[in-house]
N, C-alpha and C positions, 0 to 999 in steps of 0.2 A: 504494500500500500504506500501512498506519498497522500501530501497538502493535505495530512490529517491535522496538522498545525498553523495552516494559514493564519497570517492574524495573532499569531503569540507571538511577542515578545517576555521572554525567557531568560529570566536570572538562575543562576546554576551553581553553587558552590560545592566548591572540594571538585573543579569540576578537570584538571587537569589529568586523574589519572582514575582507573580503576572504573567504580560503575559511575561515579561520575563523568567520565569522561566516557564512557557505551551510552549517558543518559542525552549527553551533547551529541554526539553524531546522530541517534537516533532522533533528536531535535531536530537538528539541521536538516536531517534526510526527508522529513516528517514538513519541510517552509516552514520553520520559525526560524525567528532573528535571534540572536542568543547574546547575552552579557556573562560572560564567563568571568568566573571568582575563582581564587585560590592564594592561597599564600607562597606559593611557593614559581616564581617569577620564570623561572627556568622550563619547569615544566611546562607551567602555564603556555610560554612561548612555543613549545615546540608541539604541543595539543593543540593549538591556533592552526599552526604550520600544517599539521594532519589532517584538520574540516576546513581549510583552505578551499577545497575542490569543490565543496559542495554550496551547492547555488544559495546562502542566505550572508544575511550582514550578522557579522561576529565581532561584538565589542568584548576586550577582556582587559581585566583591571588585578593586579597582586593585592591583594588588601585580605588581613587577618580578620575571621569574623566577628572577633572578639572585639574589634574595635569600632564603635556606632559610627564616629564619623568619617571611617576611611569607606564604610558601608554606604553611606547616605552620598558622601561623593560621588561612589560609583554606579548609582542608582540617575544619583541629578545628570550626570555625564550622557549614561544612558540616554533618558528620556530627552538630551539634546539631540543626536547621533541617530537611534533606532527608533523613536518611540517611546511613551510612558511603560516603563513594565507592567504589562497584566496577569503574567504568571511567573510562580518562585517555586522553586524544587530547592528545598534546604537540605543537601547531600554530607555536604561537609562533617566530618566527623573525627572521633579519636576513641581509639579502644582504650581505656585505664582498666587494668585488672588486677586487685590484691585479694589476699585475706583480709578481713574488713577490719578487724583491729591492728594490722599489719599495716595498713593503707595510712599516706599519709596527711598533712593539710594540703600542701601542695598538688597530691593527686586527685583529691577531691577537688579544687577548683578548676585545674586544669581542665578534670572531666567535667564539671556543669557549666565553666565559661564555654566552651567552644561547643560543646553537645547539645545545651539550652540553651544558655544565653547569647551565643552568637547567631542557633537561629533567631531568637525572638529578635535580635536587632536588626536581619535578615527582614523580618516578618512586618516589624514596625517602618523600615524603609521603604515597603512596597504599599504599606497597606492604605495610610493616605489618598493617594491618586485610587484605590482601587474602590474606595467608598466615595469618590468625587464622583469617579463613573459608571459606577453602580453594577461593574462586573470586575472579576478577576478568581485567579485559583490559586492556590497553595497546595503543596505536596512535598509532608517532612518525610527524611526517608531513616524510619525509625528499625528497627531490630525486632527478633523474634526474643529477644534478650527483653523487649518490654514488656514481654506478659510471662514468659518465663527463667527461671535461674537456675546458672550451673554455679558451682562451688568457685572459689577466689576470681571471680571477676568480679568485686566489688571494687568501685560502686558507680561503674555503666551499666548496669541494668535500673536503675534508682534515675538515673539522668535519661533514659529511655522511658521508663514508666509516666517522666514527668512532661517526655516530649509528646507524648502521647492524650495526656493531660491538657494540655494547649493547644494539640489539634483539636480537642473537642471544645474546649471552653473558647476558642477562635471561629471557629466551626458556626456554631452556635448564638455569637455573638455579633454575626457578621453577615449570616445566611440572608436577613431581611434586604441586607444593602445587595443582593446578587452577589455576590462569593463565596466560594468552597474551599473548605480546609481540611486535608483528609492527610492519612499516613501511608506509604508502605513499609510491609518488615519486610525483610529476607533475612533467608536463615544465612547459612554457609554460600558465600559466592566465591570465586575461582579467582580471586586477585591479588595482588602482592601482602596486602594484610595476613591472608588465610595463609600464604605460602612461610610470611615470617611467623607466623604464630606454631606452623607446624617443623618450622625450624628453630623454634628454641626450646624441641625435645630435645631428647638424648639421640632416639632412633629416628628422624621426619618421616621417614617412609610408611615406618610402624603407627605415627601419631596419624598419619595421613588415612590411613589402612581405618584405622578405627573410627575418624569423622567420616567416612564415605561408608562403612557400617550401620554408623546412625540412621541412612538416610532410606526409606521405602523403596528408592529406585538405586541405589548403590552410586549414586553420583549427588555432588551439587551443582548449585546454581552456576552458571555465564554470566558476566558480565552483561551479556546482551539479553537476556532474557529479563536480569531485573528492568532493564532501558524500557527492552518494551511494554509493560507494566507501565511502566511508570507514563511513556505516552499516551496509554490508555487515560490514565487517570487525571493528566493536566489537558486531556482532549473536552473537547465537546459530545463526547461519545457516552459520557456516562452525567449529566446535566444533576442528575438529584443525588447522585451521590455526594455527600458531607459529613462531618465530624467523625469518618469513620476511617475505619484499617483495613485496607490486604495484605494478607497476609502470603507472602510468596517463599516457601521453603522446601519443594518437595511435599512437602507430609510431615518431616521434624518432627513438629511440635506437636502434631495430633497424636501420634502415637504414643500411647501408656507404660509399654514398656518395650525400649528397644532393644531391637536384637543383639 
């Protein structure tokens, strides 16, 4: 399918690598115009370089989320260049995992500055222009980690449960003005996260063996499959969907006891 995206303009954080960067392409392929975010300049640059080909206008700006007004900049930039933004995919993320008395103050901010509160400032950038015109979407891309818990990854799941929280209390408080605030989780996706997280076992191969065990179908998620998800969801294809979640992981998390 294509010009399922006509007419978005598309804010994108964390969007230079990973399902960030599957969530841009499939933007781009999809006719939206995109404002790409990241912190990380490098990257960023050469994720430009790679949707270069594809036929839309790609504004990207380095700016940390944590910061409102490097946010609010790149939002006001935008709306010179492409357009008012009418839709935000708050991608950007960071895994913190301890034992929870283990854990430090540092890690716990770390986690809730950039995992909530950098969307909310994300969220607070867009939203203005989106209740002047009385349409726009939202789409935080939350974790299977927000409804449930594995042992020492505290405390992202606690910063997930609460981003979840704000899609609905967003959701809800915004739906009269024509705007939708929804979530997607995914469980396990196939990106450099899952690859270092199964490389700071002892055995990766063995640690690898065991999460593709978990999973109903014996694999996880693509990159490109959560993308496409998530086009669905900043589309016009699903109108009345709000304040809610999909939930994208295989099966995961349905299952009671895995094998």
């Amino acid at each position: 399918m294509a010009d399922r995206l006509n007419g978005k303009r598309i804010m994108i954080t964390g969007a230079a690598q990973g399902i960030g960067f599957a969530i841009a392409e499939a933007c781009a392929r999809e006719g939206a115009d995109l404002l790409l975010i990241d912190r990380d300049s490098v990257l960023l640059n050469e994720a430009v370089s790679r949707l270069s080909q594809a036929d839309a206008r790609i504004l990207h700006h380095a700016a940390d989320i944590t910061h409102r007004e490097a946010i609010h900049e790149a939002v006001t930039e935008a709306g010179k260049e492409i357009g008012t933004i009418n839709a935000l995919i708050n991608n950007a993320g960071v895994n913190v995992f301890a034992e929870p008395l283990a854990s430090t103050d540092e890690e716990w901010d770390r986690c809730f500055d950039i995992n909530l509160k950098g969307a909310w400032n994300c969220c607070r950038a867009v939203l203005p222009a989106m209740i002047e015109n009385r349409h726009g979407v939202i789409l935080n891309i939350a974790s299977t980690h927000a409804f449930t818990i594995i042992e020492h990854t505290f405390p992202y799941p606690l910063a997930k449960h609460a981003l979840l929280g704000m899609t609905k209390s967003l959701g809800l408080e915004y739906a009269s003005r024509g705007i939708r605030v929804n979530a997607l989780a995914p469980g396990y996706v196939a990106t450099q996260k899952v690859l270092d997280y199964w490389d700071g076992f002892a055995d990766p191969e063995a640690a690898k063996a065991e999460t593709l065990k978990l999973h109903p179908g014996g694999r996880i998620a693509t990159p490109d499959e959560i993308a496409m998800a998530a086009v669905f969801m900043i589309s016009d294809e699903c109108p009345f969907m709000n304040a809610t979640t999909l939930t994208v992981d295989g099966g995961l998390s349905v299952q009671q006891h895995p094998v």
